[in-house]
N, C-alpha and C positions, 0 to 999 in steps of 0.2 A: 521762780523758785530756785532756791540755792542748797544742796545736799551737800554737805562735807562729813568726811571720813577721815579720823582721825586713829593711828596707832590700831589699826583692826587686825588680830589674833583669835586664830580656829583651826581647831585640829580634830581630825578623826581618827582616833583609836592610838593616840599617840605621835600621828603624823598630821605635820602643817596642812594645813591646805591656803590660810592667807598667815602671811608673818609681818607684821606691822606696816599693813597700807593706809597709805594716807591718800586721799584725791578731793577736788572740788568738783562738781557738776552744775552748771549751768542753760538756765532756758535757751531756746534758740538756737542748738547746736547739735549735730548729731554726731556722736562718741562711738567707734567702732572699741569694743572689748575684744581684744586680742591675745593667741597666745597658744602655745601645743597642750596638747590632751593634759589634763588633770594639773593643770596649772595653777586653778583656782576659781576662773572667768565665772561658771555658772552660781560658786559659792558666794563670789562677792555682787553679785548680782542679787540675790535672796537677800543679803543681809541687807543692802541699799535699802531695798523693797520693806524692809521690816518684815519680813516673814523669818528670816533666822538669826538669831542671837550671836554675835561676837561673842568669845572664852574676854576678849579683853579690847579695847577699845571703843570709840563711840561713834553715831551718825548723826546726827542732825540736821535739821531741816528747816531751813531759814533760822535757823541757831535753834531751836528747840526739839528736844528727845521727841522719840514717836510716841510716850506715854502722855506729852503734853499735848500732844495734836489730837489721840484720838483714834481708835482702830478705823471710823466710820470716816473723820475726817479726811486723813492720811489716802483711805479708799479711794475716795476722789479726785486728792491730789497725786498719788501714785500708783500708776497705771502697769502691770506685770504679765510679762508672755513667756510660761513655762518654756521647756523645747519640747518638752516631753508629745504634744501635741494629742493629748488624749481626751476622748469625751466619752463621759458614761452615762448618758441615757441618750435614747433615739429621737432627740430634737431637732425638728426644723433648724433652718440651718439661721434663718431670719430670730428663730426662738433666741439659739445660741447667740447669738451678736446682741440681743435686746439685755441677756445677763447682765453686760456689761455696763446698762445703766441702774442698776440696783442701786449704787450705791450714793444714785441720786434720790433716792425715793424712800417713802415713809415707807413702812411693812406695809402690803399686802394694798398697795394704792396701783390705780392705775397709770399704765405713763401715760405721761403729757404730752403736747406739741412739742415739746422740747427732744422729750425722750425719742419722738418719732422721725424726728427731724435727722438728733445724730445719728439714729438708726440707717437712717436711709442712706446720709452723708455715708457712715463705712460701709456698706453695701455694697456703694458705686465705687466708693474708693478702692476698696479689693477686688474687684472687677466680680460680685458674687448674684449678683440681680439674677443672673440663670438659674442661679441656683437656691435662692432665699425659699425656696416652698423642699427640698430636696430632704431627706434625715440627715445628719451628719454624718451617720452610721455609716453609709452608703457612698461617701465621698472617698476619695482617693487621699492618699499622705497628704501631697499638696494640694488639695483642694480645703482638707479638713486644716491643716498650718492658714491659709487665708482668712476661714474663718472664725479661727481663735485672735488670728491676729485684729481681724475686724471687731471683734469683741472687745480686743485693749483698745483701740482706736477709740472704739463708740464713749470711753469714759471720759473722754475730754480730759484726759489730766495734763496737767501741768510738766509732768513727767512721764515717760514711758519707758521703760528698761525691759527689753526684748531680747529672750534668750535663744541665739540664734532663729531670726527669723525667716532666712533665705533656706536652713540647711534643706528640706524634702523637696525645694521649687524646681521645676526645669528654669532652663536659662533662660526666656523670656520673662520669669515670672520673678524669677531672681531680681532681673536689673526693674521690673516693674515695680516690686516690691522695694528695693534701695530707693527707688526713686519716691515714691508715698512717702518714705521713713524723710528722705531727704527734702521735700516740701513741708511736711510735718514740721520740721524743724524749722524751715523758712519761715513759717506761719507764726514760731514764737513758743511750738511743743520742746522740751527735752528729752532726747531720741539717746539711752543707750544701749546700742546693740552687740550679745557677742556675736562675732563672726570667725569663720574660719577660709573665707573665702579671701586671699590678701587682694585680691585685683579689685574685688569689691571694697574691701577696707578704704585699698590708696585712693582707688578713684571717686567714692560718694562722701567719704568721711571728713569731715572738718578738723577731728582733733582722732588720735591713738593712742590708748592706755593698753602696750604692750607685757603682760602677766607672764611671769618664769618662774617655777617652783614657790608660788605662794608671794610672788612680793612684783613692783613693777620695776619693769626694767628701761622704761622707755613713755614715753609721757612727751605729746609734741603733735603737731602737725602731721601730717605722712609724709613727707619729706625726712619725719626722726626714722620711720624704718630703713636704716641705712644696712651694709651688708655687715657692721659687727653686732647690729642688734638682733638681724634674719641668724647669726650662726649662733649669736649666746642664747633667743630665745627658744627657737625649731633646729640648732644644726643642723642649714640648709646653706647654698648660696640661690643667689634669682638672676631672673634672665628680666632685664625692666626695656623700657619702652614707652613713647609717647604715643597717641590717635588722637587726632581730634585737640590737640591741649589738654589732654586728661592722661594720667600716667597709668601704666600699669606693671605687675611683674610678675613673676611665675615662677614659685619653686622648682631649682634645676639639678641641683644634685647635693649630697651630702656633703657640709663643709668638712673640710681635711680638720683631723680629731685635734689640734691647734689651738684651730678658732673656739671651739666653743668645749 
């Protein structure tokens, strides 16, 4: 699948929140969503997903509006992980993740081999087997984030656009979870995640669309986050670094009011 975002315009209450983004999204690839608080990241995330409306501009989806695909179609092909991380009723946690194939199914049919199968697949994938009989109620931030995430997983779609899905993890479950998103993607899924974590960005991400007051500033490899894109988009400078062959860098101090 191929998502293109052409000219997208949204304001709340007067104030921007996207100002004519333009991007391409393709399978195969995991897209770290970047960028400081109220940037825009989780709004142009909704509207990818077809859940909110551009004031102007258009998305489309292998060239076609999400009116021609289909609310039920689109469901299948586009798979959505609030941050929000919240669940309102006391379901199994096994329950919770089975959601996720509704929108392979007739009303009120039972799942299939199939259904049971991706079931099981995000289960193990999120490391939730301990826990599949548990309420969700009952589950920790990050235990309950695994299991919503398992839930987008289980739809098989074609896409997944996950709004931050690292943020409530401890740091084992952090780089566990990049690394799922990052196989997902090897496998052929389209993985885009915001993230606020940039050592996660540089190091798992294949491509960064860097988000500053509603528009991109930066569009590239990680390699683009260079130190005048860290000061124009966070007014920060980084402390970087290689392990392993894999880079990293860490916010280090306010950039001099200059730069950005």
């Amino acid at each position: 699948m191929r998502i293109v975002a052409s000219g997208l315009t949204l304001g709340y209450g007067g104030r921007p929140a996207l100002a004519g983004v333009d991007c391409a999204l393709e399978t195969g690839q995991l897209v770290g969503l970047i960028g400081p608080n109220g940037a825009g990241k989780s709004t142009l995330l909704r509207v990818l997903a077809g859940l909110q409306t551009a004031d102007a501009g258009e998305v489309r989806y292998d060239g076609q509006a999400a009116k021609q695909i289909g609310r039920a179609a689109l469901a299948r092909r586009v798979a959505y992980l609030t941050q929000s991380g919240v669940a309102h009723w006391p379901l199994s946690v096994a329950h919770v993740v089975a959601l996720g194939r509704l929108a392979h199914r007739r009303a009120f049919a039972s799942p299939s081999a199939a259904d049971r199968a991706a079931i099981e697949k995000a289960l193990a994938a999120a490391e939730l087997g301990d826990l599949r009989d548990r309420s969700i109620a009952t589950l920790s931030g990050g235990e309950r984030s695994r299991a919503l995430l398992a839930r987008a997983l289980v739809v098989e779609a074609d896409m997944l656009l996950a709004d931050e899905p690292a943020a409530a993890l401890d740091p084992l479950h952090q780089l566990r979870t990049m690394e799922l998103l990052r196989n997902a993607a090897r496998e052929g899924t389209g993985v885009v995640a915001v993230l606020h974590d940039l050592t996660l960005a540089a190091r798992f991400c294949d491509r960064l669309i860097v988000l500053a007051r509603g528009r991109i500033v930066a569009d590239g490899p990680p390699a683009a986050l260079t130190d005048a894109v860290l000061a124009e988009a966070y007014g920060v400078t980084a402390l970087r670094g290689e392990r392993d062959g894999e880079p990293y860098l860490l916010p280090w101090r306010p950039a001099a009011p200059a730069a950005f």
